[in-house]
C-alpha positions as a Markdown table, in Angstrom:
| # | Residue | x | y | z |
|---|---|---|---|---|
| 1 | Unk | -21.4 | -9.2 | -13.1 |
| 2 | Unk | -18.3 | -11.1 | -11.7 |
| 3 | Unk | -15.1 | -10.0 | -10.7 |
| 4 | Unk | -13.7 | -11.1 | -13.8 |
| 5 | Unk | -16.1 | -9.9 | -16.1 |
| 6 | Unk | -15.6 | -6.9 | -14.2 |
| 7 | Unk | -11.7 | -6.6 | -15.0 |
| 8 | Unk | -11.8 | -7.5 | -18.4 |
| 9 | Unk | -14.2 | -5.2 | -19.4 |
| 10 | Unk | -12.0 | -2.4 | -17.6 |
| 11 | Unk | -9.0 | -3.8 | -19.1 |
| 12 | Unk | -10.8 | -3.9 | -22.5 |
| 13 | Unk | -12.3 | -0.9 | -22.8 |
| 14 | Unk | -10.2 | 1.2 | -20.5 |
| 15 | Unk | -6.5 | 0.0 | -21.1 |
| 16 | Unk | -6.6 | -0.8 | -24.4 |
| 17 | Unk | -9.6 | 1.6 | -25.7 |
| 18 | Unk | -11.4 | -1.7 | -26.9 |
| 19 | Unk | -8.7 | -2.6 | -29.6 |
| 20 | Unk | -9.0 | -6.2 | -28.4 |
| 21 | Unk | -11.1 | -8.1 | -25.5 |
| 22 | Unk | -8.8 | -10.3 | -23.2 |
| 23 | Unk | -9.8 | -13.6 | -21.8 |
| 24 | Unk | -9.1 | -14.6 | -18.4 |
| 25 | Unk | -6.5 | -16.7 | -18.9 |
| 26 | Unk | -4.8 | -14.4 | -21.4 |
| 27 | Unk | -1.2 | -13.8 | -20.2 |
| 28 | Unk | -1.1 | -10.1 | -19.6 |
| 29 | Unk | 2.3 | -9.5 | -19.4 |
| 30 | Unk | 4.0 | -12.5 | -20.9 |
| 31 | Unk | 1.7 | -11.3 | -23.9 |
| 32 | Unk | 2.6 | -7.5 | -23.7 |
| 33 | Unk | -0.9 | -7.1 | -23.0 |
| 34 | Unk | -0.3 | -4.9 | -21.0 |
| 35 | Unk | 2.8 | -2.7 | -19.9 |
| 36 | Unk | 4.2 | -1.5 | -16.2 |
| 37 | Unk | 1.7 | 1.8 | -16.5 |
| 38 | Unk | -0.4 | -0.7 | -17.2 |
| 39 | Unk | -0.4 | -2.8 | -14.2 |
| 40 | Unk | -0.4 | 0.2 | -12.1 |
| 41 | Unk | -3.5 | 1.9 | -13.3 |
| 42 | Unk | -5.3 | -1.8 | -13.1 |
| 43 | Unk | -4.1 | -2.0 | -9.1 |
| 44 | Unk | -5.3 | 1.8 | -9.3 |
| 45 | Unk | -8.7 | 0.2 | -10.2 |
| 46 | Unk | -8.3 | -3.2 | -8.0 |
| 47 | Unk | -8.2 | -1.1 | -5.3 |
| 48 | Unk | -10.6 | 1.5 | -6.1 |
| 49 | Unk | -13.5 | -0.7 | -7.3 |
| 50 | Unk | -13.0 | -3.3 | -4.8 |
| 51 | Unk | -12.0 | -1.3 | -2.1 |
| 52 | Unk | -9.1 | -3.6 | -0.9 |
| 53 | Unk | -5.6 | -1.7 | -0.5 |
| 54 | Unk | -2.6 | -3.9 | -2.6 |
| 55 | Unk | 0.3 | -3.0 | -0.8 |
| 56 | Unk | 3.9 | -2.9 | -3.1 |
| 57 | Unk | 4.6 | -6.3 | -2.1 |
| 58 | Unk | 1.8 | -7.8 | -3.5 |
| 59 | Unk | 2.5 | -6.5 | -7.2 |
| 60 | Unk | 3.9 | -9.6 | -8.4 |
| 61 | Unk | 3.9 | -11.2 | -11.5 |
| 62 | Unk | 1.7 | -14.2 | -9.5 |
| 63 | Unk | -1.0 | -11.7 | -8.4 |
| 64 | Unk | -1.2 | -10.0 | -11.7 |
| 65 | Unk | -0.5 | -12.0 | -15.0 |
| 66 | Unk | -3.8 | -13.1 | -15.5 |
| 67 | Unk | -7.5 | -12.2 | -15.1 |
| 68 | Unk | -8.2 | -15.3 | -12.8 |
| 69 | Unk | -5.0 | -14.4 | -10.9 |
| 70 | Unk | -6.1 | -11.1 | -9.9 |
| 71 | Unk | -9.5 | -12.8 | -9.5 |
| 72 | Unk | -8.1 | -15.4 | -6.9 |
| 73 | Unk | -5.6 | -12.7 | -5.3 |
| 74 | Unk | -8.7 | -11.0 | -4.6 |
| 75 | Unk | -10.5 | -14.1 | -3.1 |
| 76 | Unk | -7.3 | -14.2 | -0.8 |
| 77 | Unk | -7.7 | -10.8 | 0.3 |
| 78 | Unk | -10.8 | -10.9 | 1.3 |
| 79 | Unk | -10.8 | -13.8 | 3.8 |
């Protein structure tokens, strides 16, 4: 399983207790996906499942409004 298969199947089952399944370029925020709790439980999991620390600075609307964003904000972080 991919990254972002990984995320939206947390997302999915975990954020929203499978009321809907997100696509990876569904607009988290923009959409109200998603709220501020949210975003900081998915980091919570970012950084946990993929063992890379997001500092506060990095919590950006870029990083985190979509699944391929947090996919390529990954990508970044690990070069």
């Amino acid at each position: 399983m991919d990254n972002q298969e990984i995320l939206k199947q947390y997302i999915s089952q975990t954020l929203l207790n499978g009321r809907m399944q997100v696509e990876a370029d569904d607009d988290l925020l923009g959409e109200e996906i998603i709220d501020s709790m949210g975003v900081m439980q998915l980091v919570a999991f970012v950084e946990d499942k993929f063992g890379c620390d997001v500092p506060q600075s990095d919590i950006i609307i870029t990083n985190f409004r979509t699944i391929k964003a947090i996919d390529g904000y990954l990508a970044k972080r690990s070069l």
